[in-house]
N, C-alpha and C positions, 0 to 999 in steps of 0.2 A: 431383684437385679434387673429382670427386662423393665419391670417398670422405670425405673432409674433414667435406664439408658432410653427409652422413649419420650419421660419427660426432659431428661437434656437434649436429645433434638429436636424436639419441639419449643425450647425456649432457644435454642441456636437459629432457628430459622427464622421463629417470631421478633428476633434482636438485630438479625442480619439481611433482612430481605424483605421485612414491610413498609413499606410507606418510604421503600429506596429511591423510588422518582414517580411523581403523578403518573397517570397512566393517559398518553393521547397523542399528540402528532408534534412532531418539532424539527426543526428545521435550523440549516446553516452552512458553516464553509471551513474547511481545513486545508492547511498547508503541512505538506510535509516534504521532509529533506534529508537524506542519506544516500549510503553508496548501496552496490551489488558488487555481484559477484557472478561469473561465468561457469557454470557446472559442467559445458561442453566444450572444454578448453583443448582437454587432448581428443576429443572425436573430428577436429580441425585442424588443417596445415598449419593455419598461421593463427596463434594464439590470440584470443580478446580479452583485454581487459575494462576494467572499468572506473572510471574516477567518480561519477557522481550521480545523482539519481535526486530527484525531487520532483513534486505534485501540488498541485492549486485545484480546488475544487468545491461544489456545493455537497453536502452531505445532509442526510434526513431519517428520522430513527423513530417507528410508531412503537409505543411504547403498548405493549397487549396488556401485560399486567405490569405492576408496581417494580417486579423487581428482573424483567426481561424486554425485551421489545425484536421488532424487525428492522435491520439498517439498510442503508443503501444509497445512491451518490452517483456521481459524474467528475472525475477527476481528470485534468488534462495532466502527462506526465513527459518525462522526457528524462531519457539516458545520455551519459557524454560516455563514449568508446574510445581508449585505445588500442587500434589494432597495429599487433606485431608480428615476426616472425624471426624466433628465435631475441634477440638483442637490439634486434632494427624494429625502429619504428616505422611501419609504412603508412599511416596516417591517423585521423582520428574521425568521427563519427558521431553526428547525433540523431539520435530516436526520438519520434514526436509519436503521441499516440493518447485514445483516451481510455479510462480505466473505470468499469461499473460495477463496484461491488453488493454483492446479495449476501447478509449474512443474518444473524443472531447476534445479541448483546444482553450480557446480564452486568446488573448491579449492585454491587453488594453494601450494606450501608447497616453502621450502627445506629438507629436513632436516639434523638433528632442530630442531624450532621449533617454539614453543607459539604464535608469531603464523601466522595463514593469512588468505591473499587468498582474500573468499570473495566468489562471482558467480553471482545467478541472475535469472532471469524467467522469465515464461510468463502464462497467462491467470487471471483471477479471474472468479467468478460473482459478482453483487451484489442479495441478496434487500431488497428494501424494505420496510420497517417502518413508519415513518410521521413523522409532521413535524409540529412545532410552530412556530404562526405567531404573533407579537404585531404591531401593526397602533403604527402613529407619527401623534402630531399632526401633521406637516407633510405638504403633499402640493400638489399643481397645481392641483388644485380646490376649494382651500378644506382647513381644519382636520379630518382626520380624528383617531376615536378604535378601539380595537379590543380587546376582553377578548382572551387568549391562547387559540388556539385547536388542538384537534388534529385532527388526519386522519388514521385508518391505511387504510391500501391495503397491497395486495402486489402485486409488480412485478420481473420478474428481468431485471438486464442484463449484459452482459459489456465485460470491458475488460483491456487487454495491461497487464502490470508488468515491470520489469526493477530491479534495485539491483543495488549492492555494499559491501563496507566487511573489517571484519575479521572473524574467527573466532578468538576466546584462548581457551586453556584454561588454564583457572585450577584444575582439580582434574582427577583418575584420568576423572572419568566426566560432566564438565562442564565444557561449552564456552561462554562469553562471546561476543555480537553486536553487534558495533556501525556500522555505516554508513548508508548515505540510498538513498530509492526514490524510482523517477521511475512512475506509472502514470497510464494512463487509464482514465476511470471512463465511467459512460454517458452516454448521447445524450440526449436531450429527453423523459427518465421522472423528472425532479422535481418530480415533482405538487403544485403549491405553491398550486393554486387561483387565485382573481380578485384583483386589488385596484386598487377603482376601475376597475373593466373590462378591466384589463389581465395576461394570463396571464403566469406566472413560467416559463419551461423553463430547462434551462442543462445542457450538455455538457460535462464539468470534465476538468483534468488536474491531477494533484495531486504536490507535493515534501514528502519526509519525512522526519526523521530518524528513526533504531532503535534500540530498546537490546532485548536480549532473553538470553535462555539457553537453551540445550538440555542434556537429561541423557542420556545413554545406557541405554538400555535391557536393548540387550543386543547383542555384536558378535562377529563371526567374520572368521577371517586366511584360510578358502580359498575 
């Protein structure tokens, strides 16, 4: 019986995980686009929401072995905020900032197949840039107004990502990405200023979809 079960996972792994992607350096760019979501909604007077969320970036994945690698990237991102309070909308907000993630990725692949299940996460650094605020007639206290305004500051925070989706290779030395990322982003570092006395924080987690590609660089079989 143990035997059995050792030769089934040894032809599970030999089916699913060799020769899933050359092993060696590759290189490229993804866009991704989705919303968030505010985790620290009620630790704040006046509530943030969020409408949208997306990413342009270069990405790069050393591939150690066949069926895992090391990722990682430069993603410029930006949030659209609305902040409220209560019913009233007192204005909205957006977040500029860039996004470096370190992680892990594995590959999973029946061979030969130019589809692969691809799987990674790990953490990201997030450098803040600065935020553009416009200010809304409607408000609790009466009609305000507010010319657009910016702020830069710099501010680093950290936050866990994980996704999945597909890996196609549509040519010799290029591979096609397609799937969705779940991460969290930081804690109460969105420095949004006052409005009407009321500070803006907000601690997000964010869903995304992906499209992106990597080229191969250059690869080796030992």
């Amino acid at each position: 019986m143990y035997q059995r079960i050792v030769l089934t996972l040894v032809f599970f792994f030999s089916v699913t995980f060799t020769d899933a992607q050359d092993k060696g350096l590759y290189l490229g760019m993804q866009a991704n686009g989705g919303f968030a979501n505010d985790l620290n909604n009620n630790a704040t007077k006046a509530g943030t929401t969020i409408n949208g969320h997306s990413e342009l970036g270069f990405t790069g994945t050393f591939m150690v072995k066949d069926f895992w690698g090391i990722t990682t990237g430069a993603l410029h991102t930006n949030f659209n905020f609305d902040l409220r309070y209560g019913d009233h909308l007192l204005g909205t907000q957006k977040l500029y900032y860039w996004r470096m993630p370190l992680g892990v990725r594995f590959i999973f692949s029946r061979k030969p197949s130019r589809v692969k299940i691809d799987f990674y996460g790990g953490l990201s650094l997030y450098f803040l840039q600065k935020a553009n605020f416009t200010g809304n007639r409607e408000g609790p206290l009466g009609p305000t107004v507010s010319d657009p305004t910016t702020q830069n500051y710099h501010a680093v925070g950290v936050g866990a990502y994980t996704g999945m989706g597909m890996n196609i290779r549509v040519a010799k030395s290029c591979n096609l990405l397609l799937g969705f990322q779940l991460a969290g982003a930081f804690g109460n570092q969105n420095k949004s200023g006052e409005i009407q006395g009321y500070k803006m924080n907000a601690s997000l987690t964010t869903f995304t979809f992906n499209l992106g590609f990597q080229m191969c660089i250059f690869s080796y079989r030992h």
